[in-house]
C-alpha positions in Angstrom: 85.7 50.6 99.7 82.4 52.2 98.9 80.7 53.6 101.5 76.7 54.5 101.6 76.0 58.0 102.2 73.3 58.7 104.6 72.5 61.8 106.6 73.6 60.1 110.3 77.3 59.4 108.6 77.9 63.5 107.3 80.5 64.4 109.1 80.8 68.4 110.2 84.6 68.3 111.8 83.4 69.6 114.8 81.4 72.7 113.1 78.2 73.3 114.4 74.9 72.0 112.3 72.5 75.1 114.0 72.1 76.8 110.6 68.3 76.7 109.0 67.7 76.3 105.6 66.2 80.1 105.7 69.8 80.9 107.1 71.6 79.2 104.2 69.5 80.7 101.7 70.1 84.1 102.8 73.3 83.4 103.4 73.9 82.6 99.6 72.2 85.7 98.5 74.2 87.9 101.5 77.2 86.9 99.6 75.6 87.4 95.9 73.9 90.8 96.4 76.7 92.7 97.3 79.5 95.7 95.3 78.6 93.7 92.3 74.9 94.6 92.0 75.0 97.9 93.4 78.6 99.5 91.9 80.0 96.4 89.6 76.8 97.2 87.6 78.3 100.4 86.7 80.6 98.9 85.3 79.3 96.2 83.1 76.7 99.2 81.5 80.1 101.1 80.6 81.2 98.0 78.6 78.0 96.7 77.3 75.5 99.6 77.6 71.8 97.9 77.2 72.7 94.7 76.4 74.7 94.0 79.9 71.3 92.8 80.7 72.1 89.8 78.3 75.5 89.5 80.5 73.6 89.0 83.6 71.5 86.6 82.2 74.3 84.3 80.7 76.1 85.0 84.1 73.3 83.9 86.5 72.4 80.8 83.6 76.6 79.7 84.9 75.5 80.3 88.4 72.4 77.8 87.9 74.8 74.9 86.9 77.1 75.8 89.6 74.7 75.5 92.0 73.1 72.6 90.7 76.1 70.4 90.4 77.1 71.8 93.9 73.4 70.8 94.9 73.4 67.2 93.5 77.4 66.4 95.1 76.1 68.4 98.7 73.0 66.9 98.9 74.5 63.2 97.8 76.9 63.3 100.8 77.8 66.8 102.9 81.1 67.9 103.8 83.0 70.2 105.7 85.7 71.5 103.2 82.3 71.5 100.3 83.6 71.6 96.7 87.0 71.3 98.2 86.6 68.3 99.3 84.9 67.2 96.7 87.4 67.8 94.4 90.4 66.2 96.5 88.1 62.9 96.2 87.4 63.0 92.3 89.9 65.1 91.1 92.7 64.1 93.4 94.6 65.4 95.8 96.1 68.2 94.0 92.3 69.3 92.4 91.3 69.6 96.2 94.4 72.0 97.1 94.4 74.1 93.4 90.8 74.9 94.3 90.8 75.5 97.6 93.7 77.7 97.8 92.2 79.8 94.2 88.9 80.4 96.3 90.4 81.0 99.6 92.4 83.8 97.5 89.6 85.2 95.7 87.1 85.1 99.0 89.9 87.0 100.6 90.6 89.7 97.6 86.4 89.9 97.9 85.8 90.5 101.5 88.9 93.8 100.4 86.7 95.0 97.7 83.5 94.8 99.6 85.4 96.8 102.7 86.8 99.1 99.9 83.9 100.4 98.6 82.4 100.6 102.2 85.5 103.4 102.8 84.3 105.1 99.3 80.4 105.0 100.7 81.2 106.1 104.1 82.5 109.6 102.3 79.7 110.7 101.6 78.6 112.0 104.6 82.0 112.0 105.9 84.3 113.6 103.2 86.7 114.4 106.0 87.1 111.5 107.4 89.6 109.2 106.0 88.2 106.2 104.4 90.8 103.4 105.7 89.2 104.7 109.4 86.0 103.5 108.1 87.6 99.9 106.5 89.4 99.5 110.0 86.1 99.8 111.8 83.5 98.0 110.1 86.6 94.9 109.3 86.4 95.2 113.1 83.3 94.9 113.4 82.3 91.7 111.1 85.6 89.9 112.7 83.6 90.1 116.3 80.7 88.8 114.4 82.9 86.0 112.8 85.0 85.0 116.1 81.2 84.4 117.7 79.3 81.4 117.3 78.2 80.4 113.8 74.3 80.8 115.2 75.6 84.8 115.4 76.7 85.0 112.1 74.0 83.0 110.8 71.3 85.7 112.8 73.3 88.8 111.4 73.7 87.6 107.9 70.3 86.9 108.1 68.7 90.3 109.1 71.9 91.6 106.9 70.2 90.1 103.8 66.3 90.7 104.5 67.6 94.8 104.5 69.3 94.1 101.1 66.1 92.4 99.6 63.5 94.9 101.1 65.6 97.3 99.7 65.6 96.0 96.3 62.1 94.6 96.3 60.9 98.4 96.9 63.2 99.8 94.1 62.3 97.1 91.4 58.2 98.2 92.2 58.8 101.5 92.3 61.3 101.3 89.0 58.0 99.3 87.4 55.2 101.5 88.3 57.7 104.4 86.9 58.0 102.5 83.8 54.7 101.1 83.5 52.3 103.6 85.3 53.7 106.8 85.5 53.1 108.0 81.9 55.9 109.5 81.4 57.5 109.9 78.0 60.9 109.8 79.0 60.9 105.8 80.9 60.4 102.8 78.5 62.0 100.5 76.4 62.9 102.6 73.7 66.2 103.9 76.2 67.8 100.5 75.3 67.9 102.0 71.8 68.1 105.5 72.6 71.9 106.1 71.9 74.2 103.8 70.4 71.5 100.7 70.1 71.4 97.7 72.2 74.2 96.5 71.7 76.8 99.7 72.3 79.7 97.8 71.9 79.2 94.7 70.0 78.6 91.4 71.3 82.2 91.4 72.4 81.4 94.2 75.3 78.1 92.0 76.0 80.2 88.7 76.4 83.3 90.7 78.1 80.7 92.3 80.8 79.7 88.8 81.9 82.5 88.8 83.7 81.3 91.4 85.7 78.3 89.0 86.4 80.2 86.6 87.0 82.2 88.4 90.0 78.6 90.0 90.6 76.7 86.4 91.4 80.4 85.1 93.6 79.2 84.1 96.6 76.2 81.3 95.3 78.7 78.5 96.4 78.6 79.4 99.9 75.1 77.3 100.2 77.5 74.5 99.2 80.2 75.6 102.3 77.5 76.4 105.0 75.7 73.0 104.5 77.9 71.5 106.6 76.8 73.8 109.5 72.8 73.5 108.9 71.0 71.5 110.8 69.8 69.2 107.6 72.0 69.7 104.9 70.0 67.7 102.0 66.7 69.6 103.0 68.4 73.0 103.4 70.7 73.0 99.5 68.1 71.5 97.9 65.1 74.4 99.2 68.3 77.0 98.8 69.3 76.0 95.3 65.4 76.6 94.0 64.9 79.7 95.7 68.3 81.4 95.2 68.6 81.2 91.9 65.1 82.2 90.6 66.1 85.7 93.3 69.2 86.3 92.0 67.6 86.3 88.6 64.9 89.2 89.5 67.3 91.1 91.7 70.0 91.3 88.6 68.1 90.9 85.5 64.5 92.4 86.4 66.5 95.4 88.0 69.0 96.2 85.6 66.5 96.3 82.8 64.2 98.5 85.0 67.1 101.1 85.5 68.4 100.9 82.0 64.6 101.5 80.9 64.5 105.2 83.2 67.6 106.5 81.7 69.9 105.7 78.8 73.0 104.0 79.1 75.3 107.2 79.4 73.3 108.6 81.9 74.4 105.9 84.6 77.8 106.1 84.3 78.4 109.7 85.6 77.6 108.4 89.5 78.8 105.9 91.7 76.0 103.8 91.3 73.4 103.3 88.9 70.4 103.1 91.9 71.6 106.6 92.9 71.5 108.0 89.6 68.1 106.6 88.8 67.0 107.9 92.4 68.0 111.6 91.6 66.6 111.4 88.2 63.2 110.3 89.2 64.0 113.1 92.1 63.5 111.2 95.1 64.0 113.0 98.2 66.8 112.3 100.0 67.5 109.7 97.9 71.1 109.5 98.2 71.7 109.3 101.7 68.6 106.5 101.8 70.9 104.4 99.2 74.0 104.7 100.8 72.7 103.3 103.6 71.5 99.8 101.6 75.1 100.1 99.4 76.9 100.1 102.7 74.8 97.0 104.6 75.0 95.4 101.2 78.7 95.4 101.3 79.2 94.4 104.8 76.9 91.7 104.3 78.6 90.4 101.1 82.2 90.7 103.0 80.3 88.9 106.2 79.3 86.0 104.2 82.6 85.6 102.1 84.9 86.1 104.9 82.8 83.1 106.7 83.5 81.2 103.2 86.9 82.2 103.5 87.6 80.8 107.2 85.7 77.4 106.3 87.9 76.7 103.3 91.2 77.3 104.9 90.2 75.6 108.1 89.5 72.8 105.5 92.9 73.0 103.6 94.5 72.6 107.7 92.6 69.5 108.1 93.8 68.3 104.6 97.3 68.7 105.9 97.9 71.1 103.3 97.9 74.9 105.3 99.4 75.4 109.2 97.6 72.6 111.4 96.6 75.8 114.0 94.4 77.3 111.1 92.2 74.1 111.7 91.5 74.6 115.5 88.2 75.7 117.1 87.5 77.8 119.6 84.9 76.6 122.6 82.3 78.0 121.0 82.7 76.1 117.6 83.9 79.4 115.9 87.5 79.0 113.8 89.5 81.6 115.4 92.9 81.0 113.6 91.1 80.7 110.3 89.2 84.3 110.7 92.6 86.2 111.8 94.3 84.7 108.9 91.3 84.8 106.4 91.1 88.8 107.4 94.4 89.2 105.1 91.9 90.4 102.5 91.1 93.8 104.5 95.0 94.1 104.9 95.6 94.1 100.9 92.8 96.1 100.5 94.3 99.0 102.6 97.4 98.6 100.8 95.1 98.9 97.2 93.3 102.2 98.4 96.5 103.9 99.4 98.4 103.5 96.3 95.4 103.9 94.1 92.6 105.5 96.0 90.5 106.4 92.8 90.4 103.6 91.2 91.3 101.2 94.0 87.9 99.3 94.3 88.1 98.2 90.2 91.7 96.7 90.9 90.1 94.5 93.4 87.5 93.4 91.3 89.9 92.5 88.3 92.0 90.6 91.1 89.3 88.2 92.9 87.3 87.5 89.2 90.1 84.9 88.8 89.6 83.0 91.6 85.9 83.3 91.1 85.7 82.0 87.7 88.5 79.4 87.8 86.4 77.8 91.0 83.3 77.6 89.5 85.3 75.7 86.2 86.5 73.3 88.9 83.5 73.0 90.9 82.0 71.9 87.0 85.2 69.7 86.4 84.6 68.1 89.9 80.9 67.3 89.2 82.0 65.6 85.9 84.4 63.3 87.6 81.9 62.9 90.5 78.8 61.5 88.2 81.2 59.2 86.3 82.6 57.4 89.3 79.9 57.3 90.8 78.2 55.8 88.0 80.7 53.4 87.2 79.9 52.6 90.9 76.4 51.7 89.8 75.2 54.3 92.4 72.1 56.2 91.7 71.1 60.0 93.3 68.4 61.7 95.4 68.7 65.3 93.4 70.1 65.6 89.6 71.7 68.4 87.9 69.5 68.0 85.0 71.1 68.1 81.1 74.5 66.2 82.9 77.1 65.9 81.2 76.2 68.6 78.1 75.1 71.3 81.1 78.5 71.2 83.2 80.8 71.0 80.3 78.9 73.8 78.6 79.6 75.7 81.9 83.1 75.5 81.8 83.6 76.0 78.5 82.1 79.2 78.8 83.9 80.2 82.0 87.2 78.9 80.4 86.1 81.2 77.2 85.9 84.5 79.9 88.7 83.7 81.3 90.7 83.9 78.0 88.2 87.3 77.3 89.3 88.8 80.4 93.2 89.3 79.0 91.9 91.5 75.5 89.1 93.4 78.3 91.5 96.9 79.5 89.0 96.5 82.6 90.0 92.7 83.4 93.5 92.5 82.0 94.9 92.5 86.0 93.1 89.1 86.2 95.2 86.8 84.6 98.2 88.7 84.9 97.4 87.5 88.5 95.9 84.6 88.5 98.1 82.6 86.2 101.3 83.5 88.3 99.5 82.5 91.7 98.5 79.5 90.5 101.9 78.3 89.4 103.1 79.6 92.7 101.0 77.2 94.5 101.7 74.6 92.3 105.3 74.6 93.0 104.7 75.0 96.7 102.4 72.2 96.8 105.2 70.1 94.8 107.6 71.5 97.1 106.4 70.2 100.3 105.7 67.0 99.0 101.8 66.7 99.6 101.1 64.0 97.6 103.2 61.2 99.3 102.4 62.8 102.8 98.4 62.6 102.4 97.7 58.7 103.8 94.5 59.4 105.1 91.9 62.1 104.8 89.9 63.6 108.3 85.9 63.8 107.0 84.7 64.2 103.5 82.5 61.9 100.8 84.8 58.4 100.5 86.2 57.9 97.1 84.1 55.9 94.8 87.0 54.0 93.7 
């Protein structure tokens, strides 16, 4: 049977719709503007020097038709469980549990990176201090948050993110009138061809350091996730999707060609960040201990936002039938208790990281979550396919389109199917399929194991099959 979506049948599974759409929005970008911008940058320079501002470009142009196709499905029928859900209904049952289990693993390895590099932060000011004190504390901290109502996260993450985008706003006009107004030789455009040229290290390094924008923009879905929990989900993803994407855009690309335009590539990679060492170049008083203070509320708001992901999705592989049936259960006040606990395995393996390798501990995790993070956004573009076709052999027509269907999402994951294959010849990235295609034949067998697919008669919540 086909059933009609409206917007009195969308189904929460208990979860609370008190989200706004100004919630979701900044919820999208708490999870977006996080390690990524502020140290994964680093990173993608050293690979691609000037032209890692092409990287973040074909990274957030992915990000658009992720979001859009997540958009069009969310805004057609919300779920709880999102793409997850999505995918168990057009994809099948086995779609649903490969990619809810792939980005339950990478939300988890994220929420360790972004609590990782709040431990490396922290030692600035407190070089004495061990830094696993700090990752104990603050994980303590954003699990209280979590364990509360959703309307407390939704409030924290909110003020969390408006700190992140002041903070960026103000550097990207100061970073302008430098360039533009100061009048000073030494800033401009000709730094992206100061040293080694534009492109340092071929188009290979500028293709390979996507990867890093692709870890960098993780966290866009989570519009998709938290729809379920807003008060009108259609209105809220589709006023999201067109503002979050157009921010993401100027926070990435605007700001990374402002910094790479005050100082050549090489001079960025002697810091910890590149918005320190443009700071101390442009001497700005005080300058570091004013960063560290944005780097560390971006990271707990990127690891607040992901760890909420992270407790949605596995609360939505319990009521699948396909993870323990106590992960599913809420707690009087609508909040996933089991699901948090569980989901907070992240800040565990992170500990366990930083000990064995404290200096270069926080790249590890990155190279570990980018699988999950790009193999989710392949599915969530695999899923879309397979939703437009059923539902147009249905005859059913849609409120919002992903525009330039089917060329846009199978250009989408041909690209992130090309980076994954990339990331095996990239020394920075090599870790990620050396994890990622082991874990995914470990689940594989464990979902054959148990015997899912002749267990699963019926399905609690979701968009019907068109079939």
């Amino acid at each position: 049977m086909i059933g009609t979506p409206t917007q009195s049948s969308q189904e929460s599974n208990g979860l609370r719709r008190v989200l706004t759409s100004r919630q979701l929005t900044m919820i999208a970008l708490g999870g977006a503007i996080g390690t990524g911008l502020f140290m994964g940058s680093q990173l993608g320079i050293a690979m691609a020097g000037s032209s890692v501002i092409l990287s973040y470009l074909i990274g957030g142009l992915i990000a658009l038709l992720v979001m859009g196709a997540l958009a069009e499905m969310t805004v057609y029928r919300a779920a709880a469980g999102s793409f997850g859900q999505y995918a168990q209904d057009y994809l099948g049952d086995f779609g649903g549990y490969l990619i809810r289990y792939i980005y339950w693993s990478a939300l988890v390895l994220a929420v360790g990176t972004e609590v990782s590099a709040v431990g490396d932060y922290m030692q600035l000011w407190f070089p004495e201090v061990p830094a696993i004190f700090w990752v104990v504390l603050f994980s303590a901290a954003l699990l209280a948050v979590n364990l509360a109502n959703v309307r407390a996260f939704g409030t924290t993450e909110y003020w969390f993110s408006a700190i992140k985008v002041f903070a960026v706003v103000a550097f990207i006009i100061l970073a302008a009138w430098l360039v533009f107004g100061s009048g000073n030789p030494s800033y401009g455009f000709a730094n992206y061809t100061a040293e080694s040229g534009f492109f340092a290290h071929g188009f290979g390094g500028m293709f390979a350091a996507v990867i890093v924008a692709i870890f960098s923009y993780m966290g866009v879905e989570v519009i998709a996730i938290a729809a379920a929990e807003s008060k009108n989900p259609s209105l809220a993803v589709r006023k999201a999707f067109k503002v979050t994407f157009l921010r993401l855009l100027v926070f990435y690309v605007l700001t990374m060609g402002l910094i790479l335009a005050l100082a050549p590539a090489s001079a960025l990679l002697g810091a910890g960040s590149p918005f320190v060492t443009v700071m101390s170049t442009v001497g700005i008083p005080f300058a570091d201990s004013v960063l560290n203070v944005v780097l560390i509320v971006a990271a707990l708001s990127a690891m607040n936002a992901q760890l909420y992901a992270a407790t949605r999705t596995l609360r939505s592989l319990a009521t699948a039938g396909l993870a323990p049936s106590f992960a599913a259960r809420l707690a009087s006040n609508g909040a996933p208790v089991s699901a948090v606990v569980l989901s907070a395995a992240g800040i565990a393996v992170a500990a366990l990281v930083y000990m064995a390798t404290p200096s270069g501990g926080l790249g590890v995790m990155i190279s570990l979550a980018t699988f999950g993070a790009m193999a989710t956004w392949l599915l969530i573009l695999l899923t879309h396919v397979a939703f437009r076709r059923k539902l147009s052999a249905a005859g059913r027509t849609l409120e919002f389109r992903l525009p330039g269907y089917p060329l846009a999402s199978l250009v989408g994951a041909l690209l992130l199917g090309a980076l994954l294959v990339t990331s095996i010849f990239t020394e920075q990235f090599r870790l990620t399929l050396i994890f990622g295609l082991p874990f995914t034949a470990l689940i594989s067998l464990l979902y054959l194991a148990t015997g899912q697919r002749r267990r699963r008669a019926g399905r609690p919540g979701g968009p019907e099959r068109l079939d």
